[in-house]
C-alpha positions in Angstrom: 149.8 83.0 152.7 150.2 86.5 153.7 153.1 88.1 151.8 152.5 91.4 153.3 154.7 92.8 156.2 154.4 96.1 158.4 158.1 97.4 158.2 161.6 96.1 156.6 162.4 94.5 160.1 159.8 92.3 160.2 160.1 91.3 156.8 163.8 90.1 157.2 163.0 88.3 160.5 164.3 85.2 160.6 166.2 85.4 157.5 169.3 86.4 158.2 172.4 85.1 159.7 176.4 85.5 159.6 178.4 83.9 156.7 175.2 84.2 154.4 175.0 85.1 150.3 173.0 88.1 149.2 171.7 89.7 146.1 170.9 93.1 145.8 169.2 94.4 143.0 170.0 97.8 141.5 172.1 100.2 139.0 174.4 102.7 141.0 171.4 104.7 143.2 168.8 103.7 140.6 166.6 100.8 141.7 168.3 99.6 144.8 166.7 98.3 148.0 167.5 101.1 150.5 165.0 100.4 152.9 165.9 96.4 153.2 169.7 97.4 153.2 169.3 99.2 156.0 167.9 96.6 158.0 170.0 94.0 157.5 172.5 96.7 158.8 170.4 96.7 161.4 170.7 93.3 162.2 174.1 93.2 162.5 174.8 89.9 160.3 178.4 89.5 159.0 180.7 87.4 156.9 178.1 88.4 153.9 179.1 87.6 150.4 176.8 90.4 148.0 175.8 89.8 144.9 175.8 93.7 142.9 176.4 95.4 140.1 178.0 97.9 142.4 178.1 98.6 146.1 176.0 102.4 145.1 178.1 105.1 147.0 179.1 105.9 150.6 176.6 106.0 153.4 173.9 104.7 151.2 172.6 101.5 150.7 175.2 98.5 150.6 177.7 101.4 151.4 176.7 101.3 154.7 177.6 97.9 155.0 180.7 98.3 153.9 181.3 101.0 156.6 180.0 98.6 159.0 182.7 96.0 157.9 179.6 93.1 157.7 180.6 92.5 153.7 183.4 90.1 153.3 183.0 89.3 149.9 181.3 91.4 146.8 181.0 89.4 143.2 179.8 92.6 141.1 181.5 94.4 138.2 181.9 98.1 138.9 183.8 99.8 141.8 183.6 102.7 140.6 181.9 105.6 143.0 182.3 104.0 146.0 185.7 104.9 147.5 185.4 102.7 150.6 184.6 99.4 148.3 188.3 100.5 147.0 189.7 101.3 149.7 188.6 98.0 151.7 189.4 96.0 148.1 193.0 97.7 147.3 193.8 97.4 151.2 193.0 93.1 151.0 190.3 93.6 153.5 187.7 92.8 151.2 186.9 90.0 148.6 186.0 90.7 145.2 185.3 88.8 142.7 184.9 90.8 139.5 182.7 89.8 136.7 181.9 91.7 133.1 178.5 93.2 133.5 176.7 91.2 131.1 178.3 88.0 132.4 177.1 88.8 135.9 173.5 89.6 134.2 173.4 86.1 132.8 175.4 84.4 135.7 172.1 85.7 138.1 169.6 84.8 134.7 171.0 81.6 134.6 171.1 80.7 138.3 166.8 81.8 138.3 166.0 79.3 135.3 168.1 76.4 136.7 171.2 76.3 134.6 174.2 75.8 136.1 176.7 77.1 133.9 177.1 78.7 130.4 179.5 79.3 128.1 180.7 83.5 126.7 183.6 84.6 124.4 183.7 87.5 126.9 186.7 87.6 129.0 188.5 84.7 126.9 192.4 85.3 126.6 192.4 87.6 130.0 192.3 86.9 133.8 188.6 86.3 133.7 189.0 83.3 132.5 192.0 82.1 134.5 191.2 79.2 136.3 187.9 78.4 134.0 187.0 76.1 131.6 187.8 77.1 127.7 186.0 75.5 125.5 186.2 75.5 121.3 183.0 76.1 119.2 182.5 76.6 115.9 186.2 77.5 115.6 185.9 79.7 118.0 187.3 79.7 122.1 184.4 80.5 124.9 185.0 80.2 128.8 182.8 78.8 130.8 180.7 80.8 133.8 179.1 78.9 136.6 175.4 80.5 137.8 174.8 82.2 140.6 172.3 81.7 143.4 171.8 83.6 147.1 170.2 82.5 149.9 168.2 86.1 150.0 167.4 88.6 147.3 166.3 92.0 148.3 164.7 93.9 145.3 163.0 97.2 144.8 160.2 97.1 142.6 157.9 100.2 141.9 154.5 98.4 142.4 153.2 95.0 143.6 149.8 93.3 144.1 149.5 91.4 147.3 150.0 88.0 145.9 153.8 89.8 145.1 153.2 90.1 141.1 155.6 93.2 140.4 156.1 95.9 138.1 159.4 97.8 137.5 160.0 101.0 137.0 162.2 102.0 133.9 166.0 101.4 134.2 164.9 100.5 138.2 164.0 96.9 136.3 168.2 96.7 135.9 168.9 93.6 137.5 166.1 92.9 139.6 163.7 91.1 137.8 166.7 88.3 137.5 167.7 88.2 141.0 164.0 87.6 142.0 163.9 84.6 140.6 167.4 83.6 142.0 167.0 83.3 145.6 166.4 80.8 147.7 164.1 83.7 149.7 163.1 86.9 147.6 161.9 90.3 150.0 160.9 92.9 147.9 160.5 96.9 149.0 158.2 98.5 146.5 156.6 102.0 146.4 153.0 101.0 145.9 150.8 98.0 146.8 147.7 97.0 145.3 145.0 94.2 146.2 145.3 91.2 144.2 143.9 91.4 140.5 144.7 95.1 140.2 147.9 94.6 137.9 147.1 93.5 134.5 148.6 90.4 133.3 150.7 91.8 130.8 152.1 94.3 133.1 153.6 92.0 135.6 157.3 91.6 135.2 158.1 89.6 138.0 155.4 87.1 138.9 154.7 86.4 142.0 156.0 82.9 142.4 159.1 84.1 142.9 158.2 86.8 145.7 158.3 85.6 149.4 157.7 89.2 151.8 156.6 92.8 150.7 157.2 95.2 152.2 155.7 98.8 151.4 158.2 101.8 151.5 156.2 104.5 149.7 158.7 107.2 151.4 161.9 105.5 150.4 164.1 108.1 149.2 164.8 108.7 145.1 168.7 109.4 145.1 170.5 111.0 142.4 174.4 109.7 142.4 175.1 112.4 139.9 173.4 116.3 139.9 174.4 117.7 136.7 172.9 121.0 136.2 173.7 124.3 133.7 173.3 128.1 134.4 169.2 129.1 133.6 169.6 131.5 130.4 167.9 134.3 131.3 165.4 135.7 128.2 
């Protein structure tokens, strides 16, 4: 099977649709699926519930989607930057289902290995853990977290083989490699492609089971969501 496509469009063809749950890996700008984001907006699918750590930052990315008003729901754990994600969320015009970082890590993890729920001390005794499940072991309260799946994951990945075996880039691995393997359908944007064989074994972080379309965006741009700089001392 060719896992190979030309362009972003062609590699979401077919996939999408209104009402429809994404993930989308990434950190802030670092690691996220620009290119695919863009052609979902593109397609001009709503009603999407996104699974992110964040929605990055206006006009980029999921931001754009936001702007677009095709996001009716985000489950991610930082707001943060992106003043329209507040905006839409403080104004009731947008769903959001807050999660602690590491839960939402293991949530995604979890949902990739087949395990429906787990149990964390982490949010006990607070409102993350109203309505849930608290369970005592040990001597000691945990609430229970259910796993989360999507019907699409759209992941950035620095380098695949054609048989979609990837590698990750430093802190762009961030959630990606577990939101591979947690979609019903994974499309993956990555900045180099090799020929089968060309990625040693125990490089690959993501194998290739889990990969469904490549698509190769060598040009995609490297954003920098914060350019801190210093005065050059002269000698």
């Amino acid at each position: 099977m060719n896992k190979v496509y030309p362009d972003a469009r062609s590699a979401m063809a077919g996939l999408l649709k209104d009402n429809m749950t994404i993930m989308s890996g990434g950190f802030g700008l670092c690691g996220i699926a620009e290119v695919l984001a863009d052609a979902i907006l593109e397609s001009g699918v709503k009603g999407l519930t996104v699974i992110s750590n964040n929605a990055g930052v206006d006009g980029i990315g999921l931001g754009k989607l936001l702007e677009t008003r095709q996001i009716k729901k985000m489950i991610s754990s930082y707001v943060g930057e992106n003043k329209i994600f507040a905006q839409q969320y403080l104004a009731g015009e947008l769903e959001l289902e807050f999660t602690p970082q590491g839960t939402l890590s293991e949530r995604i993890r979890a949902g990739g290995a087949g395990i429906p729920a787990f149990f964390t001390k982490t949010g006990v005794g607070t409102i993350i853990a109203d309505g849930k499940e608290v369970r005592e072991f040990d001597g000691e309260k945990y609430v229970m977290e259910r796993a989360l799946h999507a019907d699409l994951s759209i992941i950035h990945a620095w380098k695949a083989d054609t048989e979609g075996n990837l590698v990750y880039r430093k802190t762009a691995r961030n959630f990606n490699p577990m939101m591979a393997t947690a979609g019903k359908v994974t499309v993956v944007e990555v900045e180099e492609l090799v020929e089968a064989g060309q990625i040693e074994p125990d490089q690959i972080h993501t194998p290739g089971i889990f990969v469904n379309r490549i698509v190769l965006a060598k040009d995609a741009p490297k954003r920098i969501e914060f350019r801190t700089t210093r005065k050059r001392v002269m000698a």
